[in-house]
N, C-alpha and C positions, 0 to 999 in steps of 0.2 A: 851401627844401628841406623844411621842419616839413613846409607843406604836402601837400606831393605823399609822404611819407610813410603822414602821415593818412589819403590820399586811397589809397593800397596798402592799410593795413591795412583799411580800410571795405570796398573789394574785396575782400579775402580773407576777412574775415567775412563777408562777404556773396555767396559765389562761388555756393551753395548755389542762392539765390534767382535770381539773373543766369539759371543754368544754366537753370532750371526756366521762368522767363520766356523764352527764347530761344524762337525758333521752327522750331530743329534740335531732331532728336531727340538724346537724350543717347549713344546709339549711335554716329552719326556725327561727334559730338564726341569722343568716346574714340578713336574710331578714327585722326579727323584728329591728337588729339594724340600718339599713337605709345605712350601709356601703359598697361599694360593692364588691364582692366575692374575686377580687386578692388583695385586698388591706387589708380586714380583714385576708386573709389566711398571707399574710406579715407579716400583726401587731402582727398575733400568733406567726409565726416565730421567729417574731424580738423581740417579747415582748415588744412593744410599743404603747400597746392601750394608748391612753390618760384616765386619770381619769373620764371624764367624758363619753368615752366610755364606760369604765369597772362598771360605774352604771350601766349605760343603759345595759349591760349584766345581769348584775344581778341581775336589777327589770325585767326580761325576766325570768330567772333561777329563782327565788323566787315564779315566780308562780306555780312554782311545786305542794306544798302542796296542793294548792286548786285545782287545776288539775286534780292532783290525787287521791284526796277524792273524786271528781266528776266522775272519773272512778269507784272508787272501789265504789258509791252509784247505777251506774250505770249496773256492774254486781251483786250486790246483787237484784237491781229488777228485772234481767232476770233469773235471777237463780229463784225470786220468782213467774215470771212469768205476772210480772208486765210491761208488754212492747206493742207495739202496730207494727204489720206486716206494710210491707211496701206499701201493695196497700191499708192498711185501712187509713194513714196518707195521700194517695195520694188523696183517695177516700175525704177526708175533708178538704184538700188542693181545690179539686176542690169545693166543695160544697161553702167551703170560696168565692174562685173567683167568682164563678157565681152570690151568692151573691149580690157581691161590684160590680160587673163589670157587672151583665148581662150576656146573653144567647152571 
């Protein structure tokens, strides 16, 4: 238990740094956490997120990994040329609607 203490408060002194290392912008962290903007820029300040803020930060930040393998799957099918221009998506976008919806 000591541990994982220790291991909270390093976090929390150290939320500052985490944040600025992430490779979200701090905007859409604020946002994801429901907090808003002076009061989370405060709690960085001050270092007093509450614990149960600083999950909810970090089931935000944890989605990193999957994020980012969906990026990097996403440049290797353009690289292989696997993609689709933007008025051909439009062009099936529309076909959909008319579709469902009629002329």
């Amino acid at each position: 238990m000591i541990l994982e203490i220790k291991n909270y408060i390093k976090i929390s002194n150290s939320i500052d740094e985490i944040l600025k290392n992430s490779p979200f912008k701090m905007k859409y962290i604020i946002e994801k956490t429901g907090i808003s903007e002076p009061t989370f820029f405060r709690k960085m300040k001050e270092k007093k997120f509450l614990p149960e803020e600083l999950l909810r930060i970090a089931e935000i930040i944890e989605l990193q990994p999957s994020f980012l393998q969906s990026l990097n799957d996403a440049e290797k099918d353009i690289d292989n040329g696997i993609y689709h221009s933007h008025s051909e998506v439009l062009k099936v976008s529309e076909e959909r609607f008319l579709k469902k919806y009629g002329n």
